[in-house]
C-alpha positions, -999 to 999 in steps of 0.1 A, spaced: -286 -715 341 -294 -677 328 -281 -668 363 -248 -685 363 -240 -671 331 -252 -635 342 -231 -637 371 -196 -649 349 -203 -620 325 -204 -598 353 -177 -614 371 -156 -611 341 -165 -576 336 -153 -567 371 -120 -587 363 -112 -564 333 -123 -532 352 -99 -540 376 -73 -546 355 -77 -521 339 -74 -495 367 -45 -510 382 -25 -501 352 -42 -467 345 -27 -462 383 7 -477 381 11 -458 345 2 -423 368 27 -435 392 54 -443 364 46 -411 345 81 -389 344 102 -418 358 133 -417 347 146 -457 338 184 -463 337 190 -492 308 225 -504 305 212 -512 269 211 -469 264 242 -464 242 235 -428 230 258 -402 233 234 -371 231 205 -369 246 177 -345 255 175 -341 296 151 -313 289 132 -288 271 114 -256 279 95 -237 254 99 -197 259 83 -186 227 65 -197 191 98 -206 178 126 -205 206 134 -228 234 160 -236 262 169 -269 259 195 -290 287 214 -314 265 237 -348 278 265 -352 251 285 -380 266 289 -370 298 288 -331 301 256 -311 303 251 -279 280 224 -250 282 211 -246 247 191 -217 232 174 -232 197 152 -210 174 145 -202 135 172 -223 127 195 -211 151 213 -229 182 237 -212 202 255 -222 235 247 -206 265 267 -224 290 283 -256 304 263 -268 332 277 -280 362 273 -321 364 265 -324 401 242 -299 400 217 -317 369 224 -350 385 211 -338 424 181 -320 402 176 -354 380 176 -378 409 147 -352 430 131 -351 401 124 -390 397 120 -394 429 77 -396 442 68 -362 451 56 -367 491 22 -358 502 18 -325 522 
């Protein structure tokens, strides 16, 4: 009797190892994915941000459907440029794509 209940706690242990791997692994694989929701109604949004000091990034903004280079610091944000749409969307789409192994 002490064996068959040694072997369904271990048994049961294994079950919730392996579960628990499987989604540690398909949350690595999902990690950066970019989801389209048809449910996403917001008309500006953050593609990216890249920190080049303490208090100053360069941030690549969506407002409706034109990209914009932003430069944000100590209060400040100024325009830097209009970005070309095909351009982010190419970079978007290799960028949520699985990078290949060499």
């Amino acid at each position: 009797m002490a064996a068959h209940a040694l072997g369904s706690y271990v048994l049961g242990l294994l079950t919730i190892a392996l579960l628990l791997t499987g989604l540690y692994a398909g949350g690595r694989a999902l990690k950066g994915a970019r989801f389209l929701s048809p449910f996403d109604k917001r008309l500006v949004t953050i593609v990216e941000t890249a920190f080049l000091a303490q208090n100053t990034v360069l941030q690549i903004v969506k407002i409706g459907v034109r990209y914009y280079a932003l430069a944000c610091g100590s209060g400040r944000v100024t325009l830097l440029c209009e970005l070309p749409v095909p351009e982010i969307t190419a970079q978007l789409d290799a960028k949520a794509l699985p990078a290949k192994s060499r």
